[in-house]
C-alpha positions in Angstrom: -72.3 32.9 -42.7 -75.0 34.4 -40.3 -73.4 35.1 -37.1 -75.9 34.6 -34.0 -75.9 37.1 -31.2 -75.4 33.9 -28.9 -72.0 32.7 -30.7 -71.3 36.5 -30.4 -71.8 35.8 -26.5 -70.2 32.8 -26.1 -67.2 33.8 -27.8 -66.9 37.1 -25.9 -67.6 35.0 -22.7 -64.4 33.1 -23.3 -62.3 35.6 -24.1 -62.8 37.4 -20.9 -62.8 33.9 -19.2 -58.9 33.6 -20.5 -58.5 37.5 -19.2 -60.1 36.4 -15.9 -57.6 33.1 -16.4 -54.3 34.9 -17.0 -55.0 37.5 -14.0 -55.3 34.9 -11.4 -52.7 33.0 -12.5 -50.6 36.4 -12.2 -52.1 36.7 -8.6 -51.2 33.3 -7.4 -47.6 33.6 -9.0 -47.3 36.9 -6.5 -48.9 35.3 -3.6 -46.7 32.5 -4.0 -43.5 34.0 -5.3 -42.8 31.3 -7.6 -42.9 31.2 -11.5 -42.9 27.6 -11.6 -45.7 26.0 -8.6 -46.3 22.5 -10.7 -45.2 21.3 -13.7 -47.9 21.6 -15.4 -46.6 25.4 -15.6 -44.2 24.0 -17.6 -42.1 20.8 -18.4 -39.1 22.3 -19.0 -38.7 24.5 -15.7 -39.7 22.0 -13.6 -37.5 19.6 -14.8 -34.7 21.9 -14.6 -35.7 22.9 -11.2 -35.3 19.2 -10.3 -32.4 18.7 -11.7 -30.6 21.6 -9.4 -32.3 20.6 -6.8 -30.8 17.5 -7.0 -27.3 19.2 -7.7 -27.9 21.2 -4.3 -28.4 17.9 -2.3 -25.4 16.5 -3.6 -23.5 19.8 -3.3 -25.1 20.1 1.1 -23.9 16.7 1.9 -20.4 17.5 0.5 -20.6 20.0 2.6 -21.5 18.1 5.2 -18.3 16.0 4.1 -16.3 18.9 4.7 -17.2 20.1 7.6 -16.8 16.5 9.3 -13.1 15.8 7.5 -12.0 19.0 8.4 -13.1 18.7 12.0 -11.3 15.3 12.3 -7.7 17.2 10.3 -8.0 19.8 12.8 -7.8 17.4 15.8 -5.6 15.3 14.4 -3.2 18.5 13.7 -3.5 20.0 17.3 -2.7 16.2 18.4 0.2 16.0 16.7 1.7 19.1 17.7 1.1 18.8 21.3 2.8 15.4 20.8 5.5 16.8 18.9 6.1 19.0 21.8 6.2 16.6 24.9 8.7 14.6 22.6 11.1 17.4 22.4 10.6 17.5 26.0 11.4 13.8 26.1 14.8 14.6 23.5 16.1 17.7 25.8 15.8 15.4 29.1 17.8 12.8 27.1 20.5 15.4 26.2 20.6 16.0 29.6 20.9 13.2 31.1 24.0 12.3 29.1 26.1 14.1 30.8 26.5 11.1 32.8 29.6 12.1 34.8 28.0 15.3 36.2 24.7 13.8 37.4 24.3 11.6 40.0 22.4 8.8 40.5 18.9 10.6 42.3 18.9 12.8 39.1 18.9 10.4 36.5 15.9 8.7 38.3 14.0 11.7 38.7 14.6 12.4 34.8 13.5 8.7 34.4 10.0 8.9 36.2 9.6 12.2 33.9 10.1 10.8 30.7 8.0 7.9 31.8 4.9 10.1 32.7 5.6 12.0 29.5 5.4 8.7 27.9 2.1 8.0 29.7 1.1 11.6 28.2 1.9 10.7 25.3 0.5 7.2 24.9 -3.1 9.0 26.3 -3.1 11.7 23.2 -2.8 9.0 20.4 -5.8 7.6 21.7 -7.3 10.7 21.5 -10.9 10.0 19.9 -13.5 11.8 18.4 -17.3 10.8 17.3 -16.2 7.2 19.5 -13.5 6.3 17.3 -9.5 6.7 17.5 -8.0 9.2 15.4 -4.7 7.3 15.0 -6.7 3.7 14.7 -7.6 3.7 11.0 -10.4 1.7 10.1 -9.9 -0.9 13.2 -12.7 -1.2 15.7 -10.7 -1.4 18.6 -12.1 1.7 20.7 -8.3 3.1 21.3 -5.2 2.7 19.2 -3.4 2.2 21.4 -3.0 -0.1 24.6 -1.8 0.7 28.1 1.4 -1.0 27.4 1.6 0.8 24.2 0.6 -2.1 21.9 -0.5 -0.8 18.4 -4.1 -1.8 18.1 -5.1 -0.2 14.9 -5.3 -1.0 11.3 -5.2 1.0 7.8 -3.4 3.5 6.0 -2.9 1.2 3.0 -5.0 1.4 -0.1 -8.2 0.6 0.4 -8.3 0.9 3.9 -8.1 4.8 4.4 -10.8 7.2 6.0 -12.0 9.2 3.2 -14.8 11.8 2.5 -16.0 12.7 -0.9 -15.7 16.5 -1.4 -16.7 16.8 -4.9 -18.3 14.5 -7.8 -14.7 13.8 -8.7 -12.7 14.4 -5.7 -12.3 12.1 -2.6 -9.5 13.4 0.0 -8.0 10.7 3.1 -9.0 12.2 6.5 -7.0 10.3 8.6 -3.8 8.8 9.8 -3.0 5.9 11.6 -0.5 5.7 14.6 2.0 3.6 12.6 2.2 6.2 10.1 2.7 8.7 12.4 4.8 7.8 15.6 6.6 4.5 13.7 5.3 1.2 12.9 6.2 -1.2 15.4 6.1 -4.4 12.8 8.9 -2.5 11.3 11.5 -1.5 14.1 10.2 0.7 17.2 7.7 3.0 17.5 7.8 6.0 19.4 6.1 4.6 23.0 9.1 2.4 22.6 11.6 4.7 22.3 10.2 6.9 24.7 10.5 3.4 27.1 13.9 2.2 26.1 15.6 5.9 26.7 13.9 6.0 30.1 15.9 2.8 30.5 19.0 4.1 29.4 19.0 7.0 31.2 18.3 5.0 34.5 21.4 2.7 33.4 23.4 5.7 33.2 24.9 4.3 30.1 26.3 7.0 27.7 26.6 4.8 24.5 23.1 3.7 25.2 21.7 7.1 25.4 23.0 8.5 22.6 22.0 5.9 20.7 18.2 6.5 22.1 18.7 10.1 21.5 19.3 9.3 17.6 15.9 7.2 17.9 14.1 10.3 18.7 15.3 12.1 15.9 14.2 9.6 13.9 10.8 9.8 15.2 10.9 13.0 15.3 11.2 13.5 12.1 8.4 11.3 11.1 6.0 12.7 13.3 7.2 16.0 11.3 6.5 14.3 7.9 2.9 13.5 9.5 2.0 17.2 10.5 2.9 18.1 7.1 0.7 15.3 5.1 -2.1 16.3 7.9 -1.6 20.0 7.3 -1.5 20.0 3.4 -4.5 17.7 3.6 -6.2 20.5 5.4 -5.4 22.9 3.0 -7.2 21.1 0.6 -10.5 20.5 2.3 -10.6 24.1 2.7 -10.2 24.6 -0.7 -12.8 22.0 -1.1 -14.9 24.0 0.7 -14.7 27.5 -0.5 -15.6 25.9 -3.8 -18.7 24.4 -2.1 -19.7 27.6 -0.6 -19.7 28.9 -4.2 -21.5 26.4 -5.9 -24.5 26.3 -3.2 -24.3 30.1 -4.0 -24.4 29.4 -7.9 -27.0 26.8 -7.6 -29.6 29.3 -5.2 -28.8 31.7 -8.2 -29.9 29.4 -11.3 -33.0 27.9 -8.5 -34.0 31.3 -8.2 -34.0 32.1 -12.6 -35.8 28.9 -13.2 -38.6 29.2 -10.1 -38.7 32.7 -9.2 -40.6 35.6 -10.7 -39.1 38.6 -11.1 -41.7 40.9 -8.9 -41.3 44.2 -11.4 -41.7 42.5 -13.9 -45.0 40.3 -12.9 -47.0 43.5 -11.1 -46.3 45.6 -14.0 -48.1 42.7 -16.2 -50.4 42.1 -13.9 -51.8 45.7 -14.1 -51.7 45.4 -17.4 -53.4 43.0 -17.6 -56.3 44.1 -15.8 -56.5 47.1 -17.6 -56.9 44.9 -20.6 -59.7 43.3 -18.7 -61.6 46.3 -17.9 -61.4 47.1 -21.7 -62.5 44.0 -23.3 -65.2 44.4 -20.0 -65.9 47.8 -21.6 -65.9 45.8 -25.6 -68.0 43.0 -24.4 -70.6 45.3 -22.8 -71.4 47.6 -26.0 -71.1 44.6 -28.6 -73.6 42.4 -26.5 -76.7 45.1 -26.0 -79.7 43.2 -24.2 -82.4 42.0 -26.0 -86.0 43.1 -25.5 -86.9 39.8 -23.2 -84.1 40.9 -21.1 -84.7 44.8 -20.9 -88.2 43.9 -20.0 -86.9 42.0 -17.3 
């Protein structure tokens, strides 16, 4: 087969076209940093770049999930332990003012008007809000759980109707708790505005029986606002758990962006200088294979 000095041409042509090809496509992956700039580069790297992309959406708005539940645990925490402590406040005064034979009447008033303001203290921090809605409301609309009178206006804590935020694909953790779970529920006996109320009552009555038996009704609440703090608290512990592993998976994810996208600079300049130098050679090739014919050296 007679091989023309054109086909010759042509085919050397090409080859350095696919040299010239390969170099600037080394160029633009160093301008541009990235190994993979359209998928046309190929398929299977950008669809796996997609795909953790799409993982590292998911993971930022858990994230996002975390940082807002833990925000509202926090406040709910430092509510109920401020409470906690004007109704110890509230129990010592009541202990105090049993000793009815020893205090007269002027003292048991002012004792009175104290635990009534502490009340009103009280009755102001469970209406605490944050982002415009009550922390101790649940899922009710009402803009305060609470009434001036001390009338429970919330609604939730069963199932169904809890404040929760997904933390995970398969984890969801409650970031709330309603005033009825936490200071009594008032469709079930008295809640702790009430109590607070009643003793207040008692004390001004200077009736002994009576007080006592208000000073085991703080107990009692006590001891559920206790249980609440705890639920809160280990709640907390878990969203930060929740979070840590977040952290680490928007770490992970960067990591296996960064494989599937990223070139590894070394790596690419030291081809890319290779590959020129196999340029200038088939340069070199081309330009002693293809020697000029006579119209052309005339020229």
């Amino acid at each position: 087969m007679r091989i023309t000095q054109r086909a010759v041409t042509l085919t050397s042509l090409q080859g350095l076209n696919r040299n010239l090809d390969a170099i600037g496509k080394m160029q633009q992956q160093l301008t541009s940093g990235k190994l993979v700039s359209r998928p046309s580069d190929s398929p299977t790297a950008a669809n796996a770049a997609m795909r953790t992309r799409n993982d590292q959406a998911a993971n930022a708005q858990y994230a996002r999930n975390i940082t807002d539940g833990r925000s509202r645990l926090d406040a709910t925490d430092s509510t109920l332990n401020t409470m906690l402590s004007q109704v110890r406040k509230v129990r010592d005064l009541t202990v105090h003012a049993g000793n009815t034979a020893a205090l007269p009447d002027s003292a048991r008033e002012a004792i009175a008007v104290e635990m009534d303001q502490l009340r009103e203290s009280l009755l102001s921090l469970a209406n605490t809000s944050m982002q415009g809605r009550p922390l101790f409301g649940g899922i009710a609309s009402a803009t305060a759980a609470y009434t001036d009178a001390g009338v429970y206006q919330g609604r939730g804590g069963g199932a169904g109707e809890q404040v929760l935020r997904r933390v995970s694909d398969t984890e969801t953790i409650r970031v709330d708790i309603t005033g009825a779970e936490a200071f009594g529920d008032p469709a079930l006996g008295e809640d702790l505005f009430a109590v607070v109320a009643t003793t207040a009552a008692a004390v001004r009555a200077g009736d002994g029986a009576q007080i006592d038996d208000r000073l085991a009704a703080l107990d009692g609440v006590l001891e559920g606002m206790r249980t609440a703090v705890a639920d809160v608290g280990a709640r907390a512990k878990r969203i930060e758990g929740a979070g840590s592993l977040t952290a680490d998976q928007a770490l992970t994810l960067t990591d296996r962006l960064k494989s599937v996208e990223d070139i590894d600079l070394a790596k690419t300049i030291m081809e890319l200088e290779m590959q020129k130098t196999g340029y200038q050679a088939a340069l070199a090739a081309t330009a002693k294979a293809i020697q000029p014919s006579l119209v052309e050296f005339l020229r």
